[in-house]
N, C-alpha and C positions, 0 to 999 in steps of 0.2 A: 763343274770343272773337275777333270778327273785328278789325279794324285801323280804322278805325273808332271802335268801342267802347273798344278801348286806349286811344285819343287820349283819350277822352273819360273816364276813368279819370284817364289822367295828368293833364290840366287840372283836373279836380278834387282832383286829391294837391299839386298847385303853387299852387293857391289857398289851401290852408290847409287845420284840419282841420274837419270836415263835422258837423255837430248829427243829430240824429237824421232829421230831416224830409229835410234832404239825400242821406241815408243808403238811406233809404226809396224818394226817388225814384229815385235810382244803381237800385235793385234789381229796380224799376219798368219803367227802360230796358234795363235787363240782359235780365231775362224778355220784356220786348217785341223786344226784339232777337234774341233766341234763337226766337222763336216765329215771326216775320216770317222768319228762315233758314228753318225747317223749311217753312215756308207754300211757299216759294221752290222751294227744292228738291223738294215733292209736286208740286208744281203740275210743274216741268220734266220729270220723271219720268210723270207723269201724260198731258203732252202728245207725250214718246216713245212710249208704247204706247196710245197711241185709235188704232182702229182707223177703217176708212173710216164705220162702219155709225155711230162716235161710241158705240158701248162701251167698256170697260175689261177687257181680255182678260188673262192671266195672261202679263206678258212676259216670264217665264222661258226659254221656248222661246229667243224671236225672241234675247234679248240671246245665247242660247248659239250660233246659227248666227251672229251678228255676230260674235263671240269668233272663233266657230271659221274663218269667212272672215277678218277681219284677221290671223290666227296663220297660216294656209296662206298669204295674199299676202306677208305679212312674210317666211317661212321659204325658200317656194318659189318666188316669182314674185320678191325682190328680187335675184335675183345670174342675171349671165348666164350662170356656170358652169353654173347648172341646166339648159341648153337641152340636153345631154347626157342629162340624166335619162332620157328616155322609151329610150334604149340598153339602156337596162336588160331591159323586158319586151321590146325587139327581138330582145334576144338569145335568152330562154328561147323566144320564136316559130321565131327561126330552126334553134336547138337539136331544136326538137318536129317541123319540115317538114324539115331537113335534117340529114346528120352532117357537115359541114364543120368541122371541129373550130378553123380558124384562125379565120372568120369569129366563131363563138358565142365563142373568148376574147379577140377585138380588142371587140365589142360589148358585152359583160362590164365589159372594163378601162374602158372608156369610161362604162358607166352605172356605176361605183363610185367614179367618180372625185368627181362632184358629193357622192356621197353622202358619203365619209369629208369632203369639207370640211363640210356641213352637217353632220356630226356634229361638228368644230370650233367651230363657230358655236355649235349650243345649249350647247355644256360652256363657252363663253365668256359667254353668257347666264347660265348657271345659278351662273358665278363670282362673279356679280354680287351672290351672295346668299348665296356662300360666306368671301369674304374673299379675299385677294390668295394669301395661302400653298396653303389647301386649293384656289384656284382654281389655281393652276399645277400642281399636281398632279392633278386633275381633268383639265385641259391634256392633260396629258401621257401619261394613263390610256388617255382617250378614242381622243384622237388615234392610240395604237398600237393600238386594238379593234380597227381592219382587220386588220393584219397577225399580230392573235390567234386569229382569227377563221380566214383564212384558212390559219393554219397549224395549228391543229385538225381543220378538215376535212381538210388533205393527210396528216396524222398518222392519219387517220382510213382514208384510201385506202392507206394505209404507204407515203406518199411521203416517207419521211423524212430524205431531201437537201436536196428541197423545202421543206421546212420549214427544216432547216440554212440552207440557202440566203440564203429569204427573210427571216429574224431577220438576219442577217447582214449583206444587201443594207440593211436597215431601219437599224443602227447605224452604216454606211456612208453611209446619206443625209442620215441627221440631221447628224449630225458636220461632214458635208466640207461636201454641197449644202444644205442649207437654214438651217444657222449659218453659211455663205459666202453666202447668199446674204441675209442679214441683213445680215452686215457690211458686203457690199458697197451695197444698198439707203441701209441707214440712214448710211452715208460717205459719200453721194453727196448726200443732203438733206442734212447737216449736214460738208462738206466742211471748214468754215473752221475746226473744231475738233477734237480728238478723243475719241468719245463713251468715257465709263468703265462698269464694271459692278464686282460685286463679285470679288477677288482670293479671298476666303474660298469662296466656294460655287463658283469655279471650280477649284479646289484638291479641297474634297471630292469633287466629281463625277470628276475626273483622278482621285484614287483609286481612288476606284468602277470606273471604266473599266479600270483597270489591275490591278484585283483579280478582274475578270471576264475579263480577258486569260488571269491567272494561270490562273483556272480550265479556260479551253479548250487553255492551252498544255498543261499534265501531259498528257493524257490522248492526244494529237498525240503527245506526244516521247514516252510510253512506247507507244503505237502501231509508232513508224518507226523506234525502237533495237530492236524486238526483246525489251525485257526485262521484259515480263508474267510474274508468278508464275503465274499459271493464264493458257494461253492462249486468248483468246478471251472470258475472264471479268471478268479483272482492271478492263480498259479501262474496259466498263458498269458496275461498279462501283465504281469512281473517278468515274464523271461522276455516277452518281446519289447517292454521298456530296458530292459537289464541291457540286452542285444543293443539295442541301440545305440546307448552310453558304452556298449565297449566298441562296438564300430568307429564311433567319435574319438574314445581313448586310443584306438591302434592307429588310427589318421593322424593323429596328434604325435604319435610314436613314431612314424614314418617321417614328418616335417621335422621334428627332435634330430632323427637320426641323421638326414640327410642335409639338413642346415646346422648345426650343431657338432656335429661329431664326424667330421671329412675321415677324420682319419681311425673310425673305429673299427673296420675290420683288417688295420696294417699293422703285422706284428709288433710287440715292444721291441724295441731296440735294448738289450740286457747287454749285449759285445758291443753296443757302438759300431764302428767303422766292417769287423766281418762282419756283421747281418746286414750294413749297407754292399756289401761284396754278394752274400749269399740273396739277394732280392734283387741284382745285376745278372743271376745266374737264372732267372726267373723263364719258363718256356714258353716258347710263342706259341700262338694261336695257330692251328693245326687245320683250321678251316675257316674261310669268310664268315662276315658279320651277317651276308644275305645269305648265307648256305646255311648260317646257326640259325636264324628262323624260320627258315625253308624247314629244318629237320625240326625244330620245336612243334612247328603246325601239322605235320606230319607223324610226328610220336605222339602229341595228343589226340589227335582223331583216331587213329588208330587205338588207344589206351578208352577214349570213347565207347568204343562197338564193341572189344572186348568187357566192358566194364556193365555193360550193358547183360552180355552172357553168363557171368558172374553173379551179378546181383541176383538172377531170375533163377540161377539155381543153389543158390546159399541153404537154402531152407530143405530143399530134396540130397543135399551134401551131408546133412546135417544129421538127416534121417537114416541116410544110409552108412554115412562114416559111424552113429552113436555118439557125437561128438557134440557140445551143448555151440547152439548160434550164439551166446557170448562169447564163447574162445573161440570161434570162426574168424569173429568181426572185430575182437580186441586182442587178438597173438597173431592170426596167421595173415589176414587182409594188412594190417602199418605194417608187419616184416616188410613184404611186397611194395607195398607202395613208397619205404621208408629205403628200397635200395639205393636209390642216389645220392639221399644224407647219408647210409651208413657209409656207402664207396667213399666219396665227397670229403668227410668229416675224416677217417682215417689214414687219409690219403695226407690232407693238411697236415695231421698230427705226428706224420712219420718224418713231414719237412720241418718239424719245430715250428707250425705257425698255428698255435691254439685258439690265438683270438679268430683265427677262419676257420675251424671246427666248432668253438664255443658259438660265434656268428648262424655256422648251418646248422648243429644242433638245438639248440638251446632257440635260437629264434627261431627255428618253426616249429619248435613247442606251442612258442609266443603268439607266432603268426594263426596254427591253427585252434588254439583257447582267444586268442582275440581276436581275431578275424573269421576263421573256419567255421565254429560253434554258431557265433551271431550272426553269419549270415547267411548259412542254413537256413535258422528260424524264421529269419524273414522272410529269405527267397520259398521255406513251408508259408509262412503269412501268403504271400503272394500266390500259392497255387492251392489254397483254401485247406494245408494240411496242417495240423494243430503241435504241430514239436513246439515243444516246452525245454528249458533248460532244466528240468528234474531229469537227473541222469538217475535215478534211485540212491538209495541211502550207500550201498555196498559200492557201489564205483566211485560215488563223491568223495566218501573215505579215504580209497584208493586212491584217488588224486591229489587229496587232501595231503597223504603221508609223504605222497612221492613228492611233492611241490618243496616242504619242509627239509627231505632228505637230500635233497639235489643241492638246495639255496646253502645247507649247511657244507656241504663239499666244496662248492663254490668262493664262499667268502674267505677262504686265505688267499683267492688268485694264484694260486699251486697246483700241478697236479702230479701223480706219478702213477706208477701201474699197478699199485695197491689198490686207489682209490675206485680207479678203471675197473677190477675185479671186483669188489664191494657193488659197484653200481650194477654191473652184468648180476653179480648172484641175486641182486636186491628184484631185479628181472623176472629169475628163473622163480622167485616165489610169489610174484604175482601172476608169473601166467599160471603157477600149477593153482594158485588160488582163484583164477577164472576154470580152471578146468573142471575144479568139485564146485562151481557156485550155480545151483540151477537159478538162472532168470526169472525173477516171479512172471514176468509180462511174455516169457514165454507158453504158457498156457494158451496162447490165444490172441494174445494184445501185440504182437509182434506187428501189424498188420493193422492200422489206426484208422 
């Protein structure tokens, strides 16, 4: 019933009550009114698909290519990251005409970079239609498909340091660089105050992180003490029982979060009533729910076949930049694959909404030390390649510190753009400390 007709409803309910003949006519204007829409609407519809000739053609077609061109301009043409894009088949060209192996993985890195954010983008569309909870986690799924993606294939080639590596480098970036660089963003818009997020979900996740420590630490210290019962044995079967217990702990994690905590990725309410206004202001969905998986399956395949060219030339990049394959696979492979958390996360943090920064950041730290790591190792079990959770002494470390440094920042549920710059420079000295760190297992072991 249009607005209109309500009035015209209500005036009649405030006059008093209505005899039959009144009754009769109300029902009168009702169906006249209802018929005059539909007249309306055929008729608009009618005068989108006449053709020049003044036939009536079946406009199925035409509405599917409008569809299909507003969903490409929207997707592709609205962000000037995408001017990268065509990097992409540049590279498989230069791959096919030459073996220059640096040039096909600097061209690589570059056409996959637009792509993992547009694959941020539709899983942010697609939240739209999932709810705040499943969409953070969607978030955060997505978001690590690069760095899943491409550590399948190097698992694939038995580059399985590369793999080590780049999981590594990835809970490295989230953590320091791109939840610092929220902090620091979203303290810089909202300087005069300081923003809050939840103390609870930054507690569990600190757990989680810390449990996923646990799990790389054993199998390092019985490593470099020497006291394996079978030597040689023990190690890989510590990490692939380890693997397994954190698979069960992040499944447990997921029914936690989704049954338990409906409302952990929806900002505190600190104002009451204006953040009930300012979450009314909220924007719609910019593209369907079947366009947002259309373009999901699309940007992964795609991120596929480049990820593929990439991995096969890391090691001839590496030769020719002079550049060590742990800073390849722990600085510059998670910047890349980590574009969509980083856009994502200070996007949130410039609207005041930390607990959906803390959510993209911070849990796909989570997601890829409890999930990422262990099921690598498996999916290695499963194709006869021996990854172990011994990431070596010098990166466990490194993990080790950042896990403590982070949890500490965390537990006031505060943050501001102090702390945001603290986490970035805490960054800038572990990549230049991958940068002088030669790889003992580069000698040769790169390659398992």
């Amino acid at each position: 019933m249009d607005y209109k007709l309500q009035v015209g409803v209500q005036s009649h309910l405030e006059m008093g009550p209505l005899d039959d003949k009144s009754m009769h006519d109300l029902d009168d204007k009702c169906i006249y009114s209802l018929e005059m829409d539909a007249q309306k609407t055929q008729s608009t519809d009618s005068n989108e698909h006449v053709s020049l000739s003044g036939s009536l053609p079946v406009g199925g077609n035409k509405r599917i290519r409008n569809g299909v061109y507003k969903s490409i301009k929207t997707v592709v043409f609205s962000n000037k990251l995408n001017l990268l894009m065509p990097f992409g088949p540049l590279a498989i060209l230069v791959h096919k005409m030459t073996a220059h192996n640096g040039w096909v993985f600097f061209l690589s890195l570059l056409g996959i970079t637009p792509l993992a954010e547009r694959l941020g983008y539709a899983t942010e569309q697609l939240a739209f239609f999932t709810g705040p909870t499943v969409g953070g986690l969607l978030n955060a799924t997505f978001g690590n498909a690069t760095e899943l993606i491409i550590s399948i294939y190097a698992l694939k080639s038995g580059m399985i340091r590369v793999v080590q590596l780049s999981l590594l480098g990835s809970i490295l970036s989230n953590m320091l660089l791109v939840l610092g660089c929220a902090f620091f963003c979203g303290g810089l818009v909202y300087h005069r105050k300081e923003q809050v997020f939840s103390k609870a979900t930054a507690v569990v996740n600190s757990g989680l992180l810390l449990m996923a420590v646990m799990g790389l630490l054993f199998p390092a210290v019985l490593h470099y003490t020497h006291t394996e019962r079978h030597a040689g044995k023990s190690e890989l079967t510590l990490s692939r029982f380890s693997s397994c217990v954190m698979l069960l702990a992040y499944a447990a994690y997921l029914v936690f979060q989704l049954k338990s905590q409906n409302d952990q990725y929806v900002p505190i309410d600190e104002e009451g009533s204006q953040n009930e206004e300012n979450s009314d202001d909220d924007e719609a969905p910019e593209i369907s729910k079947l366009e947002s998986l259309i373009w999901l399956a699309i940007m992964t395949a795609w991120i596929s076949i480049l990820s593929d060219y990439l991995v096969d030339t890391i090691e001839g990049a590496s030769d020719t930049w002079d550049v060590p394959i742990a800073f390849i696979s722990v600085i510059l492979l998670p910047i890349i694959g980590n574009a969509a958390e980083h856009a994502s996360a200070i996007m949130f943090a410039m609207k005041d909404k930390l607990d959906i920064s803390l959510g993209v950041a911070i849990g796909s730290s989570t997601q890829i030390s409890m999930f990422g790591i262990p099921f690598c190792v498996v999916i290695g079990w499963m194709m006869g390649r021996e990854m172990d959770l011994n990431f070596q002494l010098f990166e466990t470390a490194t993990l080790f510190i950042t896990v403590i440094v982070v949890a500490f920042f965390l537990q006031e549920g505060t943050s501001n753009y102090f702390k945001g710059l603290m986490l970035i420079l805490c960054y800038l000295i572990v990549a230049a400390s991958f940068f002088v760190h030669e790889d003992p297992s580069s000698t040769g072991q790169f390659f398992h």
